[in-house]
DOMILO-74441 format. One record per residue (C-alpha): residue in one letter; x, y, z. Coordinates in pm, whole numbers, plus 50000, padded with zeros to 5 digits. Each point is the difference from the previous one (the first is absolute). Layout:
# residues N
AXYZ;...
END
This chain:
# residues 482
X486225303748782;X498424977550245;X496155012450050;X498684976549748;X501614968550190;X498544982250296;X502025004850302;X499394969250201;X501284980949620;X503495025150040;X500484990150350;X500024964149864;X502455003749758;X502195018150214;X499444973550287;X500734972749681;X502835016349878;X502075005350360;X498884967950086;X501174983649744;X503685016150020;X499874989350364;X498554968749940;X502924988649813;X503205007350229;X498684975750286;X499374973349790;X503384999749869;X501265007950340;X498324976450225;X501024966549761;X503795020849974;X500225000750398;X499504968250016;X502994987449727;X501785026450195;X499814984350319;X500754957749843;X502555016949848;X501765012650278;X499694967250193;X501064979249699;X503365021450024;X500584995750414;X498884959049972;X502574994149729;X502385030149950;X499765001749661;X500405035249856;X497464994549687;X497435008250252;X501085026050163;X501095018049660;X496624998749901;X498415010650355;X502325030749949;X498645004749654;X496284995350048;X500045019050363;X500575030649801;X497214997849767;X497644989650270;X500985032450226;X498615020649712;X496854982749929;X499534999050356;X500785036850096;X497085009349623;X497364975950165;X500235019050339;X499455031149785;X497434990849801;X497994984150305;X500425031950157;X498315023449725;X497364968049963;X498745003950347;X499525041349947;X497134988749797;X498124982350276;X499315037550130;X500145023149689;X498044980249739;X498334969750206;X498895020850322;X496544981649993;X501294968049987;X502715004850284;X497225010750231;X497404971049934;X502734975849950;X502545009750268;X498964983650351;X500574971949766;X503164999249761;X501795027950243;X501284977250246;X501314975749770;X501725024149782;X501885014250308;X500854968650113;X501994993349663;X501545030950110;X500964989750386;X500714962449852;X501394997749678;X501255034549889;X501395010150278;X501764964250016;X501615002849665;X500835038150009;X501774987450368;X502524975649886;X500305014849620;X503035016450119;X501754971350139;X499334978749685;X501235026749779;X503265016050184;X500794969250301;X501304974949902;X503855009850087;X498245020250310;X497724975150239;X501164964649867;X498734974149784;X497584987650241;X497905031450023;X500545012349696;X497944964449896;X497715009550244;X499415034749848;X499604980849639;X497224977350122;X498445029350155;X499645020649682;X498774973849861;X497214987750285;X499245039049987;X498814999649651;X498084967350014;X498005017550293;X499775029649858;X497934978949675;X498074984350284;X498535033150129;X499415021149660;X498424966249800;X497744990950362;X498545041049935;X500174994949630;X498384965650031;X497155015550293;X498475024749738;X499724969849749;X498134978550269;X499205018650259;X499224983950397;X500144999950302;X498145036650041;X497065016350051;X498625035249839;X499305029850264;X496295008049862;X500795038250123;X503175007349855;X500464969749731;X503154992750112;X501544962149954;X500504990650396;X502134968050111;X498224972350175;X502184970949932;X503895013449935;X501164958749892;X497274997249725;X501205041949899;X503254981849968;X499264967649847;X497365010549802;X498504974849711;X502725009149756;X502915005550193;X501634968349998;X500184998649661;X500745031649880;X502854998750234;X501434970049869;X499495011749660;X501725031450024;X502984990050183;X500784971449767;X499795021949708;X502475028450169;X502334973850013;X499434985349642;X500115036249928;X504025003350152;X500514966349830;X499685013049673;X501685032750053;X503144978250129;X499774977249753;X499655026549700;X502835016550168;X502234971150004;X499104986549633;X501065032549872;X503614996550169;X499594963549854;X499535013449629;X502685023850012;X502764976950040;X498094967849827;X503134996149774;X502385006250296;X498094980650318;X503245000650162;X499405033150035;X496644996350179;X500755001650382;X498514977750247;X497925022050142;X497905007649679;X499934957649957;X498794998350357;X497205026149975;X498504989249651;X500134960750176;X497665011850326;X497545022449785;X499354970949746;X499704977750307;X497465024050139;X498055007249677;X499334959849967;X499014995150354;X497925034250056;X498345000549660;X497354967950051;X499675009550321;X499045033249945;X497644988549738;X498604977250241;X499515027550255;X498295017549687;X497274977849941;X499284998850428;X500035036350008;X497385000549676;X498074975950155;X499455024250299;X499525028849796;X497454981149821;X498034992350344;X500335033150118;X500245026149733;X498464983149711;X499675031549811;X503535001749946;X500624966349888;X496715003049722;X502345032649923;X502984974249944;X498954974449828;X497775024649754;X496564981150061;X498095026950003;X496984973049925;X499414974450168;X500644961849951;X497284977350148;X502324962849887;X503315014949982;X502285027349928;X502735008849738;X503155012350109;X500415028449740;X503175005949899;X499765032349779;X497215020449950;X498845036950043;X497495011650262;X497715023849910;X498375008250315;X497495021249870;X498214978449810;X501124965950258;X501514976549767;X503784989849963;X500725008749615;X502504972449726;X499784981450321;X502464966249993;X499364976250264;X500634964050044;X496534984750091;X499004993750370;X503805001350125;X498705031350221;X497734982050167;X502494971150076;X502445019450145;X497835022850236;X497554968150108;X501734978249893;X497344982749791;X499565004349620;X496625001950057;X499815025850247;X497515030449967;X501355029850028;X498825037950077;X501195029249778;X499315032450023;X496835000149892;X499144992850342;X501545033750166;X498575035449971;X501605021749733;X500995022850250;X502124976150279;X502214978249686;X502975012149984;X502335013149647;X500034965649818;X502235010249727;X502855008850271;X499664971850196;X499604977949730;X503255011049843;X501655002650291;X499504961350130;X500664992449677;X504095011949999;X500264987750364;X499284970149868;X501884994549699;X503105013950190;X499244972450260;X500254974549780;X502985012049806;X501804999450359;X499284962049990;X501444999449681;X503165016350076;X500174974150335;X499224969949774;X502515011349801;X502875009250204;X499414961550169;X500634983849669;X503385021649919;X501054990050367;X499324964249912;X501505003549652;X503465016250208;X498915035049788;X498925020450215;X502825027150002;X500644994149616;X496064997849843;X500275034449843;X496214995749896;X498874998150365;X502215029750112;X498355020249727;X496334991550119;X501505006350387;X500595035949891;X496855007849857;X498344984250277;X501825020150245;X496955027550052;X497364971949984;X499925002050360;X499285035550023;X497464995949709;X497714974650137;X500205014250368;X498565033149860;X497634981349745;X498814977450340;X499035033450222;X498225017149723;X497764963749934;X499635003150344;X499455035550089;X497795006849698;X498164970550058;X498805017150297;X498425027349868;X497865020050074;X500944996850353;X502045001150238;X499344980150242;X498004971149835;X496184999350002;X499915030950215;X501905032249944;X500045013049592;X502965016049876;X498155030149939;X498975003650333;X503294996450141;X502305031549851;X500265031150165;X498285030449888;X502565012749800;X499625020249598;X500964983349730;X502605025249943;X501574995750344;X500504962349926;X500995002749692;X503095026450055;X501214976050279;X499934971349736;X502395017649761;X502075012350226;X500254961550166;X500534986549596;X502905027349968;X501864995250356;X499724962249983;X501484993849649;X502485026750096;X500914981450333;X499204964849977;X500945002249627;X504075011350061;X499874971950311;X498894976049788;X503055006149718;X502084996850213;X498634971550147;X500484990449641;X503785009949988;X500574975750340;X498604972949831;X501715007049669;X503254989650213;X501094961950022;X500444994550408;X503465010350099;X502804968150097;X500835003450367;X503914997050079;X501524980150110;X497984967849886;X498754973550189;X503234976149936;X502225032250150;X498275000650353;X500244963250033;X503244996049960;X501215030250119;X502484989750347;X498175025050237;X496724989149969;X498824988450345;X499054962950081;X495954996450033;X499235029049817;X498254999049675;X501095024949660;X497545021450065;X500695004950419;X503345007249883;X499325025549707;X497475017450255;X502905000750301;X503055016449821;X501045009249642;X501484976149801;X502695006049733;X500714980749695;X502084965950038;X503295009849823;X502534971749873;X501434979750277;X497895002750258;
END
């Protein structure tokens, strides 16, 4: 079935496709951790229960994402040995010690205190149970730091030299391994967009509870009011900056993998007094030229130098055989994009239906909230394939090719693995992602006894806040003369 295929092109598509699976759970989780963790300190500094009813609710659904990442990283890193042998031995004096420090630092971390988040907060006290909550959430944040300082190291490679005996990537300078050219930037773009990426979900989530009972919004809970308020106030603030981070992170890419960003922009000629910024068009990379292109004049140019003017390099410039798949990339920084922008949009407009006193009643908004709700996801996985394809055909940049990295496996070997991956994943990660579904399908549950109950209630104790109390004993309902 297989013989005809290349297997070095199989072991990429089964490295894309369990990837990209993985790729989404932690960056829904690592933005999520963090809510996860305001939100439990929003409910011990004032008491009130909105918070903690939606901590209860969204702790759930992040325990399952969590627990299908873990999985899914797990069957990614089989692939380091099975499929990518070469490239683990040339590459691993290098990206080894970092990866197993993401293990010792971060994963280890989270995995530590998951526990007590999940199950302790009746068991070791409010205090720690806090503590536990910001740890899960540092965890991720360093877990992004190590994977996207590895990811980011075969995209700019330094701080090494090459073993002329062996060919094998050795470490002379671990800081600039670390902090390589691109590393700054591609961490601060990825993080931001994990937790644009949980903004939407919660806010998609909570517009749909908002639609349901639009002719009854007595019947919306506070909860649901409270959640759709912080993910519109995170959309407006993270969506300019992100875009700002954007255009940095281009900028680099432009310095140090210009191949990628002639693969972006579609200039596949190029422009001695200024570039267009195409905004359709159909590469043909065969014959070099950007087919029905439409492209504002010299607007390329301006944003990447800065100058109208500017010359810039296409890829008439690079070899045939080092540019990478211009079609895919092309597309693919092309919906990152447009999804980027429509996240502004949705910001914008969520701050003029606060202004306006609308924004739990503008029916309109709600609707494009629930569309919107996947845009996260969308763009994240749109961003890694501009990126990864971009690459190609290496590896690591400029000196290990793709083809000379796989193992020497058959084509048939590679390819059995990949069905059997495509049938266990949509099996597995399919039913945990229904009823991820099903969670979210549920308004958040109203705690009892309400805030108004514990504060008036005659045996609270003096100094204490609602939530000290709630934590320390159980609490029944205020009945009629007390």
């Amino acid at each position: 079935m297989f013989e005809t295929v290349d297997a070095v092109l199989l072991a990429r598509i089964q490295f894309a496709f369990t990837v990209s699976f993985h790729f989404l759970f932690p960056a829904f989780t690592i933005g999520l951790a963090s809510f996860l963790a305001v939100l439990n300190g929003l409910w011990l500094w004032t008491g009130n229960t909105k918070y903690l009813d939606l901590f209860r609710y969204w702790v759930k659904i992040f325990a399952l994402a969590f627990a299908m990442g873990v999985v899914s990283g797990i069957v990614m890193s089989y692939q380091f040995g099975t499929n990518w042998s070469v490239f683990s031995d040339k590459a691993g004096p290098v990206i080894g010690a970092p990866m197993a420090y993401e293990v010792l630092s971060a994963f280890f971390l989270e995995a530590g205190f998951l526990g007590i988040m999940l199950f302790g907060r009746d068991r070791v006290g409010p205090a720690l149970h806090m503590i536990a909550c910001l740890a899960v959430a540092v965890g991720t944040a360093i877990s992004a730091f190590w994977i996207l300082s590895v990811n980011s190291w075969m995209h700019t490679p330094a701080g090494f030299e090459i073993d002329p005996d062996t060919g094998q990537f050795l470490p002379t300078d671990f800081w600039q391994v670390i902090f390589n050219p691109s590393f700054p930037y591609r961490l601060m773009h990825t993080v931001t967009a994990a937790y644009l990426t949980t903004a939407f979900i919660v806010g998609g989530v909570a517009a749909l509870h908002l639609l349901r009972h639009r002719h009854r919004p007595d019947l919306v809970s506070p909860a649901t009011r409270t959640m759709f308020s912080m993910a519109m106030w995170m959309a407006a603030v993270f969506a300019p900056v992100q875009i700002f981070l954007g255009d940095m992170h281009g900028l680099n890419t432009l310095e140090h993998q210009p191949a990628k960003v002639m693969a972006m922009e579609g200039h596949f000629e190029s422009h001695p007094d200024g570039a267009p910024l195409y905004l359709f068009g159909l590469p043909n990379q065969d014959e070099q030229r950007l087919e029905y292109a439409i492209g504002i004049p010299k607007l390329s140019s301006l944003i990447l130098k800065h100058d109208l003017n500017a010359p810039l390099d296409g890829l008439d410039t690079i070899p045939r055989e080092d540019q990478p798949p211009v079609a895919i990339v092309f597309w693919s920084f092309r919906v990152m994009v447009m999804l980027g922008f429509a996240m502004l949009g949705i910001g914008l407009w969520s701050l003029v239906a606060r202004v306006r006193g609308r924004l739990y009643e503008w029916s309109m908004l709600h609707r494009a909230a629930v569309v919107m709700a996947p845009s996260g996801l969308i763009a994240v996985l749109a961003g890694w394939i501009t990126t990864e394809v971009g690459r190609q055909p290496f590896t690591v940049y400029g000196f290990l090719r793709t083809a000379n990295s796989a193992a020497p496996l058959d084509a048939a070997a590679v390819g059995a693995s990949l069905v059997a991956f495509i049938i266990v994943y949509f099996a597995v990660f399919g039913a945990g992602t229904y009823y991820i579904l099903r969670l979210m399908n549920r308004a958040p549950a109203i705690s009892e006894p309400r805030l108004m109950d514990v504060t008036n209630s005659p045996t609270r104790t003096a100094g204490t806040t609602p939530a000290q109390q709630h934590m320390t004993r159980k609490i029944s309902p205020v009945h009629p003369g007390e």
